[in-house]
C-alpha positions in Angstrom: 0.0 0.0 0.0 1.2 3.5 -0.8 0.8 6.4 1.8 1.8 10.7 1.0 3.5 9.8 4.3 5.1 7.1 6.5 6.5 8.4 9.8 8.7 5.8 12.0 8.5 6.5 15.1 5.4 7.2 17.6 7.3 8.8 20.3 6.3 12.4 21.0 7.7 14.2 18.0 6.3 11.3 15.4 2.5 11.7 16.7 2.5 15.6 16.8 4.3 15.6 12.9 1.2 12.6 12.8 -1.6 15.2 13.9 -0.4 18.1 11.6 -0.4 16.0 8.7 -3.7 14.7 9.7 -5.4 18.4 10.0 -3.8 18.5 6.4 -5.7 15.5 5.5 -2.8 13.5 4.2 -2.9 10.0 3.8 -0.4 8.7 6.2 1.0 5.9 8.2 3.0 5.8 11.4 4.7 2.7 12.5 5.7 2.3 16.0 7.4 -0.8 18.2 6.3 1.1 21.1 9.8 1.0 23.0 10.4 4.7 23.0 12.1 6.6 25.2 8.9 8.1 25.8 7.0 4.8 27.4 9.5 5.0 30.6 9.0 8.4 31.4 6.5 8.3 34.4 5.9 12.2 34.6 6.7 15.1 32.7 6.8 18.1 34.9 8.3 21.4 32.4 5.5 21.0 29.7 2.9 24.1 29.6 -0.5 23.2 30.4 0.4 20.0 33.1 2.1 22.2 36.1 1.7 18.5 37.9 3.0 16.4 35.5 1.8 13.8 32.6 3.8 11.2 32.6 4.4 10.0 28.7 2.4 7.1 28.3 -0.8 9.2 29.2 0.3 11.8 26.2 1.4 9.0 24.1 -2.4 7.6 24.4 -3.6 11.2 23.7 -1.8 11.9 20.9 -2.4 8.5 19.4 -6.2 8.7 19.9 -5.7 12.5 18.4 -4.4 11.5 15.3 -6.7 8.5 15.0 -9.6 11.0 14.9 -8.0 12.4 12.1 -7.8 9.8 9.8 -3.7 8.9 10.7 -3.4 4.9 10.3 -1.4 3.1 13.1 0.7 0.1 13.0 2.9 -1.5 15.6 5.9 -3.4 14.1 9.1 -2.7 13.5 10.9 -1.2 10.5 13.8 -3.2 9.2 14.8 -1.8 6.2 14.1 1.7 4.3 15.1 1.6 0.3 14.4 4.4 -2.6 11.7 3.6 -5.1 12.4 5.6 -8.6 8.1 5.0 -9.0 6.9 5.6 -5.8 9.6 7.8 -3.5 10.7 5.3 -0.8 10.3 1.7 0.1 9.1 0.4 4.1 10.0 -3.2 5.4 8.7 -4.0 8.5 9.3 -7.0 10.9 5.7 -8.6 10.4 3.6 -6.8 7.9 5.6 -6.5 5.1 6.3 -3.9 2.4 4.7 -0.4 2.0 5.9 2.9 0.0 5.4 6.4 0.3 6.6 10.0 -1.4 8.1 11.1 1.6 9.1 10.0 5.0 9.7 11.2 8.9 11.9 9.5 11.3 11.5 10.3 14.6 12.9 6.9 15.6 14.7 9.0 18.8 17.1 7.1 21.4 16.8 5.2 24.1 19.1 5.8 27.2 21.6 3.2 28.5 20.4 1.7 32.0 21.9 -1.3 33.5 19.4 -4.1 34.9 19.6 -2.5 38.5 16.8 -4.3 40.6 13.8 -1.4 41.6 15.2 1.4 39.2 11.9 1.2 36.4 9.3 1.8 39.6 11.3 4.8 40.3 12.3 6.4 37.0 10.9 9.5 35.8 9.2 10.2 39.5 12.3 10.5 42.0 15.0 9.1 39.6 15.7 10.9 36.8 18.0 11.1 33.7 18.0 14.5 32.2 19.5 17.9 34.2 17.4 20.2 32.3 13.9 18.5 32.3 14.1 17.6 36.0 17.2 19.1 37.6 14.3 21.6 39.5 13.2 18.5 41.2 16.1 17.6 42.9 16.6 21.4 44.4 17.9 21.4 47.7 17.4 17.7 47.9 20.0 15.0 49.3 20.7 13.7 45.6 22.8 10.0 44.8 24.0 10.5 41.4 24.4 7.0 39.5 26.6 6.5 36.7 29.8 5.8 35.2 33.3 7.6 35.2 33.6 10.8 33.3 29.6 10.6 31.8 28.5 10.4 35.7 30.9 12.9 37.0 30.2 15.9 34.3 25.7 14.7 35.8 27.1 15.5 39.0 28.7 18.6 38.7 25.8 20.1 36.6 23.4 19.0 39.3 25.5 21.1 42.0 23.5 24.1 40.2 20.5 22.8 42.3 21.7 21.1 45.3 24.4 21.1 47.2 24.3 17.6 49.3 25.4 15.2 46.1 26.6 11.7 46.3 28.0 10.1 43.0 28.3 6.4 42.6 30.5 5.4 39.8 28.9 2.2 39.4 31.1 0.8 36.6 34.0 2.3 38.3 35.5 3.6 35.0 38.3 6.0 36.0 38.3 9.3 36.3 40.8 12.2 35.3 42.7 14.6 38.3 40.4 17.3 36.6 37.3 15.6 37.6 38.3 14.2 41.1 39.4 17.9 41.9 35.8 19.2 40.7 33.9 16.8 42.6 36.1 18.0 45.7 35.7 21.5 45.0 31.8 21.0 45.3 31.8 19.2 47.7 30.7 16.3 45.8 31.4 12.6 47.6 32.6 9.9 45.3 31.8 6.4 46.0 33.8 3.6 43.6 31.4 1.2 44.6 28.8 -1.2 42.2 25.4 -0.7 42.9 23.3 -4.1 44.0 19.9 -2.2 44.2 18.1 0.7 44.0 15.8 1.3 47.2 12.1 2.3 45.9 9.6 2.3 48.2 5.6 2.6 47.0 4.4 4.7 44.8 8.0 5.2 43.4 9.5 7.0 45.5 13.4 6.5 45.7 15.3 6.4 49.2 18.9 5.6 48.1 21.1 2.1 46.8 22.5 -0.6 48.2 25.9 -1.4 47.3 27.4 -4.6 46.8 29.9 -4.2 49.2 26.3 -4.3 52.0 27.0 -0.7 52.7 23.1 1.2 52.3 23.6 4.5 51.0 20.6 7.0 51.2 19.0 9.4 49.7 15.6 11.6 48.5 16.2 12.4 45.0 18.1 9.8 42.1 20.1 10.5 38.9 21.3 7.9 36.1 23.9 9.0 33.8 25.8 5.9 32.3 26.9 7.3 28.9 26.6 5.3 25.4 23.0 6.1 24.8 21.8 4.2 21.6 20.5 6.7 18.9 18.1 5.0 17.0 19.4 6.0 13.3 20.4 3.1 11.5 17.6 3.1 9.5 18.4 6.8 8.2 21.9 5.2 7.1 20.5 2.8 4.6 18.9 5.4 2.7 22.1 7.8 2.6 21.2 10.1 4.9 23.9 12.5 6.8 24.9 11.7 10.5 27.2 13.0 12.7 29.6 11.0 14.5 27.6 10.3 17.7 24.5 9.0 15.0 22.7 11.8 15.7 20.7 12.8 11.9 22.1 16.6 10.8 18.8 18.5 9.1 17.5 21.7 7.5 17.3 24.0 10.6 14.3 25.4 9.1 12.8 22.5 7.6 14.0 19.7 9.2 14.4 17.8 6.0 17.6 15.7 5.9 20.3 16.1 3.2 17.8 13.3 1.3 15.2 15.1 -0.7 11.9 13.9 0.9 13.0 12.8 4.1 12.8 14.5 7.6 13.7 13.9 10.7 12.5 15.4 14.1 13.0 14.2 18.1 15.6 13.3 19.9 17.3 11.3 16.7 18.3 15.0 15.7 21.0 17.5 17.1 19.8 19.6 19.8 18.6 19.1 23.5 16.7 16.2 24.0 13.6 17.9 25.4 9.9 17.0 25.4 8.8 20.4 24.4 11.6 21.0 21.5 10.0 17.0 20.1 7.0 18.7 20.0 8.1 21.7 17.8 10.0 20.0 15.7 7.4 17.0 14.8 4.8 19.9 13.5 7.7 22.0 12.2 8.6 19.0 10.2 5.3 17.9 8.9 4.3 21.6 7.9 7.4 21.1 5.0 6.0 17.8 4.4 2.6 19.1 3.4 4.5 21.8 1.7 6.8 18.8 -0.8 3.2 17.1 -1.1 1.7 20.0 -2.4 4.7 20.5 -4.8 4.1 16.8 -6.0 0.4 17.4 -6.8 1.0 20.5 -8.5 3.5 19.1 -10.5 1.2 16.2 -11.7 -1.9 18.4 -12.6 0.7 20.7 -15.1 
């Protein structure tokens, strides 16, 4: 089957691009695994309009029944392969549906952030344990804050926490080493180091964090949790196949004003794209993104009725 527009990816960027093009009355498809970075977020606290949170499988539900009501089709599967199509723009293998095509595409695949198995640390995440500084450092203000993570990537978490708090613990988990720079920071803020592995995180009811246990037995605790482990997987592999322009760390490069990709006919917006990984900037770019798609599509109907 042939869509105007297939958009991988139903995180938050893929289903606001999904509700644009739907008010345009495109005929589009979005394929999503539903593993997103967006499914293990348990509340959202810096988006306008939810001053106590939402966490992102509520808006993930909204915006999915949203774009429903506006004729967007849904399909859960995976994509495994993207081609070109000379006839019909681009080419989409999924996992367990098969082929489809469409005349221009949006991946907003995003990234999914390296955590290690630690027992209790999903109950907790995105209430009292958090992974990005600029979404949630506010909640940790003032708060007795364990910091867990590995070597430099956990350090640099640390010391851009001491913005908010001041009583910091950091728990190199992986016990990676650490430069005389770093290890003269942390002692400069007061920051205490423990080069220790973590056996479990302490998560009491309703997810609320209380500290770790390490593996030596020692309990350390604390009100407020950070994870900063490094090697985050950005999910652009796909993008690759089809030529498309990435910067070292996989992240996708685009139009700044478009966000179309160095591929005619192929955008990209989320956290697969080079900025700050922010709710709020997903957002923006998923209906920045689909307004230039309905702009191409337009292009391509003109053309044919000359």
């Amino acid at each position: 089957m042939c869509y105007e527009s297939i958009i991988i990816g139903g995180g938050i960027a893929g289903l606001q691009a999904a509700i644009q093009l739907g008010r345009y009355q495109h005929r589009v498809l979005l394929i999503d695994n539903e593993n997103g970075r967006s499914t293990i977020c348990r509340s959202y606290h810096n988006i306008l309009g939810w001053p106590d949170g939402v966490s992102g499988e509520q808006l993930r539900l909204l915006g999915k029944q949203h774009a429903k009501s506006l004729g967007i089709s849904f399909l859960k599967d995976t994509v495994i392969q993207l081609s070109r199509d000379d006839s019909q723009g681009f080419l989409v293998n999924t996992l367990e549906n098969g082929q489809f095509a469409a005349s221009t595409l949006l991946l907003a695949t995003g990234i999914m952030d390296r955590l290690p198995p630690l027992p209790h640390l999903m109950p907790c995440l995105g209430l009292t344990v958090y992974v990005c500084p600029d979404c949630d450092g506010y909640e940790v203000a003032g708060r007795r804050t364990i910091v867990m993570g590995s070597g430099p990537t956990g350090a640099n978490m640390a010391l851009t926490l001491s913005y908010w708090t001041s009583d910091l613990i950091y728990i190199n988990h992986e016990q990676k080493p650490l430069s005389m720079e770093h290890m003269e920071l942390l002692a400069e803020h007061h920051i205490e180091l423990v080069n220790e592995g973590i056996d479990s995180i302490l998560c009491e009811e309703e997810g609320i964090f209380s500290g770790v246990k390490l593996t030596d037995g020692r309990t350390i605790n604390g009100e407020r949790g950070f994870v900063a482990f490094g090697g985050n997987e950005v999910r652009s592999s796909l993008a690759e196949q089809i030529g498309v322009e990435r910067l070292e760390n996989k992240h996708i490069i685009v139009d700044p004003r478009t966000k179309m990709t160095n591929v005619p006919n192929v955008w990209a917006a989320g956290d697969i794209g080079v900025h700050s990984e922010q709710v709020t900037i997903a957002l923006g770019e998923g209906s920045q993104a689909a307004i230039w798609i309905h702009k191409a599509l337009m292009q391509k109907r003109e053309g044919k009725n000359k």
